[in-house]
Every structure is written in C-alpha cells, then in structure tokens.
C-alpha positions in Angstrom: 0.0 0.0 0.0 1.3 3.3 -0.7 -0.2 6.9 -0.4 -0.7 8.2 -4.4 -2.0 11.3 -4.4 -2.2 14.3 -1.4 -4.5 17.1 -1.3 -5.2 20.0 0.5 -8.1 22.9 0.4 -7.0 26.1 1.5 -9.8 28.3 1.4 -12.4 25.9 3.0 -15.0 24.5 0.0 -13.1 26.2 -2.9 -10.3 24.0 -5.3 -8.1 21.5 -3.9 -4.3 21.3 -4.4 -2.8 18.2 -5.3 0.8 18.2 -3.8 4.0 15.8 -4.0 4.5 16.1 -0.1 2.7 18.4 2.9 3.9 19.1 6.2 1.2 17.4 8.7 0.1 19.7 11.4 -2.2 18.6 14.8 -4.9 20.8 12.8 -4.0 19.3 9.3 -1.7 19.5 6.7 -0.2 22.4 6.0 -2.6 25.4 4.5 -5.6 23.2 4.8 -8.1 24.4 5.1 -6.8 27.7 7.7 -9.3 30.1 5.6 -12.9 30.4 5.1 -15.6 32.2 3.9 -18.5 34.1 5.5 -21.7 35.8 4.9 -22.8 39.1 6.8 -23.7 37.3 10.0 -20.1 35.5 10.1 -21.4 32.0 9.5 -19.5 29.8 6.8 -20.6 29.6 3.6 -19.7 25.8 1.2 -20.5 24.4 -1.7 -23.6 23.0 0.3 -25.6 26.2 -0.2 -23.2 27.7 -3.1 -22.2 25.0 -5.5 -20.3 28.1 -7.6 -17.7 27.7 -4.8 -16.3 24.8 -6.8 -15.7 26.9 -9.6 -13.2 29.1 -7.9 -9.4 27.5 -8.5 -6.8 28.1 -5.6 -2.9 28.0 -6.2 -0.1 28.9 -3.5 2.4 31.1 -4.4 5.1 32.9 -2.1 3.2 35.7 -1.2 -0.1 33.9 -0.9 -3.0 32.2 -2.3 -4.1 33.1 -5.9 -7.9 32.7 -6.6 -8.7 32.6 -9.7 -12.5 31.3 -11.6 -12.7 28.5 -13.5 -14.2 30.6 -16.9 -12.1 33.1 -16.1 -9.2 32.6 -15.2 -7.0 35.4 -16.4 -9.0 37.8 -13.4 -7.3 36.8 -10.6 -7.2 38.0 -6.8 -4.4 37.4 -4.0 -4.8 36.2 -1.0 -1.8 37.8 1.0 0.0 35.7 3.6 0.5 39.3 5.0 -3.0 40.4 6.1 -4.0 43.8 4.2 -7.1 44.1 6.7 -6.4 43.0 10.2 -9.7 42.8 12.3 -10.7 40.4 14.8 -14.4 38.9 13.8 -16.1 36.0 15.6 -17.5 33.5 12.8 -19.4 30.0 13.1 -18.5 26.7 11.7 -21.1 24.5 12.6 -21.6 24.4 16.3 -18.1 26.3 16.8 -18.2 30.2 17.6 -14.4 30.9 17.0 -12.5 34.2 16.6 -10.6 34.7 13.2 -9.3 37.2 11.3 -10.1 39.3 8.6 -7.2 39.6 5.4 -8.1 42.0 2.2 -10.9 44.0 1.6 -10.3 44.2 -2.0 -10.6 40.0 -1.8 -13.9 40.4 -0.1 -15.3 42.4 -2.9 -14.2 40.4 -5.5 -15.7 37.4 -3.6 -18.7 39.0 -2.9 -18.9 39.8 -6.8 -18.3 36.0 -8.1 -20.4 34.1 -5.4 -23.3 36.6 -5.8 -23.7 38.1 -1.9 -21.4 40.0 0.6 -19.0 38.0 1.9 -15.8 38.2 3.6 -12.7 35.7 4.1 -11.0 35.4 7.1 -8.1 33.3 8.1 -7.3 30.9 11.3 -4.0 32.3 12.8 -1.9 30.8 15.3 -4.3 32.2 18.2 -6.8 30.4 16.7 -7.9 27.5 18.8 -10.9 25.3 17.4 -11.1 22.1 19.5 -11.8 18.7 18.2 -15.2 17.0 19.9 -13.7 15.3 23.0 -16.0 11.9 21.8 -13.2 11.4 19.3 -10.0 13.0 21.0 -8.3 11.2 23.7 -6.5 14.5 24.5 -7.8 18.2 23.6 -6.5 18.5 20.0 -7.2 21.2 17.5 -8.9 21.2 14.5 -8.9 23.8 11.1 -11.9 25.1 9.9 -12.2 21.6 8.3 -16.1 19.9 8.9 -15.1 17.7 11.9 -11.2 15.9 11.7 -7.9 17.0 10.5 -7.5 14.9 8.1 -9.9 12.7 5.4 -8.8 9.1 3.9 -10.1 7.2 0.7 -8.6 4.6 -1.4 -8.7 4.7 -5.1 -9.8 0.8 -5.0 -13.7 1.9 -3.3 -13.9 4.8 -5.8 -13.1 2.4 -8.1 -16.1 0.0 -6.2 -18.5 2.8 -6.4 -17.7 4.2 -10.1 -18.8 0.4 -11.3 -22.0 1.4 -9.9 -22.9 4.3 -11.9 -23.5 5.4 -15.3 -21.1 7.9 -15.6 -17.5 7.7 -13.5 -16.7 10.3 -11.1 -13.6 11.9 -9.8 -11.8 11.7 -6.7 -11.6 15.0 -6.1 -15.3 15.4 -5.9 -14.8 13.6 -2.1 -12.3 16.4 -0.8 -9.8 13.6 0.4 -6.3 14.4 2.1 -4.6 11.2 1.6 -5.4 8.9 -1.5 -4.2 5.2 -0.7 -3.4 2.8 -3.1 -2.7 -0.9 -3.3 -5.8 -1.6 -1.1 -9.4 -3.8 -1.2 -12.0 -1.4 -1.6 -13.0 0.1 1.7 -10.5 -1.4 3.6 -9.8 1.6 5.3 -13.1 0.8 6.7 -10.8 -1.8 9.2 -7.7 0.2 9.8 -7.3 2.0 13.7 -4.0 3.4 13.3 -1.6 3.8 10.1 2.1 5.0 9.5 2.5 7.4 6.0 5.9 7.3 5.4 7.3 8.3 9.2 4.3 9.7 10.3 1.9 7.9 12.8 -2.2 8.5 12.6 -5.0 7.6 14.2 -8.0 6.4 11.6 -11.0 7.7 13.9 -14.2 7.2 12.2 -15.8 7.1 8.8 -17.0 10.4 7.2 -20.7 10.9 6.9 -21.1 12.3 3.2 -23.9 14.8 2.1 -25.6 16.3 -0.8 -21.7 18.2 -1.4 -20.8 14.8 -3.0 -23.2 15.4 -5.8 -21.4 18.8 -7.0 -19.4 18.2 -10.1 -16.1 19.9 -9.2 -15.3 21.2 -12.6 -18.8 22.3 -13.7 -20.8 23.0 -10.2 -23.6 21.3 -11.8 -25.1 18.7 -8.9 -26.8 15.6 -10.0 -28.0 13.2 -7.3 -26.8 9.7 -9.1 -23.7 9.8 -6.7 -25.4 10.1 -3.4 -27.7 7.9 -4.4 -25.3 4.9 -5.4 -23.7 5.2 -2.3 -27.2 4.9 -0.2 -27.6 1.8 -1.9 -24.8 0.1 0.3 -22.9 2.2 2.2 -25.9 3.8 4.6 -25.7 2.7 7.9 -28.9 4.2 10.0 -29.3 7.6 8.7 -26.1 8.2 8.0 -23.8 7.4 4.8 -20.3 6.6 4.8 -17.4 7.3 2.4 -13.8 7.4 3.2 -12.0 7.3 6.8 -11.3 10.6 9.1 -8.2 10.6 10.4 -6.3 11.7 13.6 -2.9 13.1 13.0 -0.5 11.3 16.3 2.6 13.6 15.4 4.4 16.1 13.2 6.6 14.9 9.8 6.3 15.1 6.2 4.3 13.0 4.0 5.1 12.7 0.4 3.6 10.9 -2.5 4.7 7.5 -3.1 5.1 6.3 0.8 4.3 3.3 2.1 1.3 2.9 4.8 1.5 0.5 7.3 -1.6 -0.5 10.0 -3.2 -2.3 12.3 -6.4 -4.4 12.0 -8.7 -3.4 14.5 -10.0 -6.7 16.7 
C-alpha cells in the first residue's frame, strides 16, 4: 500500500491542491483548510448552499493564495499571507463560535462579486484554537476550519467500487480527500485503527458521513443526485452514509507521495 496522491483545500470548499508532499500539522496539513468564507452574519458559507464555490481555483504562491474562476481565469485575486485588513471577527462553523481574522478587503469584494452576496474571508491564525469533539480526541486537539477531523482518507480501489455502480464515473476529487491510498481492497480503510504514511503515525477515527456536497461536479458545479444515491444503496448505515475514513494526526513529519502505509487491523 502506498499513499498516491495528497491534497489540500486552502480556502475551505473552494479547489483542492494536489501536492507531491505536505507538512502534517495537529490541525491538518499544512494550508488546509486555515481560511474560510463568511456571509454578513459570520457564519460559513460551502458548496452546500453555493455549488459556484467549486468553480473558484486556488494555487499557492510565495506571497499567498491566488484565486482565480474556472471561466475566467486570467482575473485573478491574491490572497496575501500578510494580512492587508487585520480585524478580529467572531464566525461560526457549525456548532463552533471561534474568533478569526479578517485579510483583504479588495478579496472580499471580488468574492462577494463571483459568489453573488457580501462576503468576507478570514483566516485561522496561530491564536486560533478550534477544538476537536472530546468523543473522538483522547487529549484536547485542534482542528482547522475543516467539517469535523484534521485529516480525510479514501482509497482509489472503493472509488473504483463505487464508479462500477454508476453510469457515468466520477472523480476523486469530488470527495475532498487528504490522503489517497493505493494498493488496497476497496473500503479497507473501513478496518484500519492506526496507520504509519511514510514516518508519520495516525489515528484512523471514524468514517465520514457524506452529504448532498458529493453530488457537485467539481469542474462544472452542476449537482446531479446519481452519486449520493449509489452510495445509499450500500454504504448507509442508520441515517447516515459513509465514504472514506477521518483521520487523527498522532505527530508532526512530512508525507510525500509514493510512501508506504503500514496498520493495524482493529479486533
């Protein structure tokens, strides 16, 4: 088994980044996920409510993130590593009332122009602590302004599983994985408790509830229900339906594409 492919999503529910290696942090790896997007009120916006957010492309460059629209992609606005607009403002993620902090006014507007409604975007500094639900953390850990868990699993062999079950395949990147695994059965992340990437130790916690977000076509934003559906056929369990593995950073290192993964079967 080896890890073939490494993700992250800096701006929370916008493009992903595929990477050769990322520095794994307790709150994920680095970038991921550390800035987010907010209506007047300071609650989050995703793809869940504006499936246009998949249309705007991120890139990282020295002085910052680069957002940039699918159709357009010549009109282009950075987001500076060195905040322009420095103001405290409290926003929601979820259940979480957390204080963040604003970056570039001139970003906001041209946000607020693409997505249709004021928004702002505001970024999780160092003095930013979002804890982790205590159910799933042994020991209080911190989390980004990802949905639940640091990190997110999947294996190429169950997309592979569920694309035989649909007319039409689908990519990976519609999931919003960190670590793809290869060399596996499909779903048997479904088994694992803890993994080593490379040198790096993790915890696999739970499996990821999926939502209406999975049936968002990444490069168009068109939704179509086929996917969700597929994967209520036989992967629901109760209400809930599963797809991929969350995963509990132990320590600090570098992954990097092409390591091997070792685990341990739970009991």
């Amino acid at each position: 088994m080896h890890l073939s492919e490494i993700w992250v999503y800096p701006i929370k529910s916008l493009g992903g980044i595929r990477l050769r290696e990322s520095l794994v942090e307790e709150r994920g790896l680095k970038y991921d996920r550390r800035w987010v997007i907010v209506d007047e009120k300071g609650t989050f916006l995703t793809q869940r409510t504006n499936a246009q957010m998949a249309l705007l492309d991120v890139a990282i460059t020295n002085e910052g993130l680069v957002i940039s629209h699918r159709y357009d992609p010549v009109n282009q606005m950075l987001i500076p590593f060195l905040r322009e607009d420095d103001e405290d403002l409290e926003v929601k993620i979820w259940d979480d009332i957390i204080t963040a902090r604003t970056v570039s006014t001139l970003a906001d507007e041209w946000l607020s122009e693409r997505l249709g409604k004021a928004v702002r975007i505001v970024e999780m500094t160092p003095d930013t602590h979002r804890k982790m639900g205590s159910v799933y953390a042994e020991t209080e850990r911190t989390v980004s302004f990802a949905d639940d868990f640091p990190f997110l699993l999947i294996s190429q062999a169950s997309l592979d599983d569920l694309n035989g079950r649909l007319s039409q395949s689908v990519e990976m990147k519609r999931f919003r994985p960190n670590f793809v695994v290869s060399g596996t059965a499909p779903f048997e992340e479904d088994l694992w408790k803890n993994i080593t990437i490379g040198n790096t130790r993790f915890e696999v916690a739970k499996p990821c509830e999926r939502c209406v977000m999975v049936n968002i076509d990444p490069n168009t934003g068109i939704k179509s229900p086929e996917t969700l559906k597929a994967l209520m056929g036989y992967r629901k369990e109760g209400k809930d339906i599963f797809f991929g593995q969350n995963v509990i950073g132990l320590e600090t290192g570098i992954v990097r594409e092409g390591d091997a993964i070792s685990q341990s079967l739970t009991i």
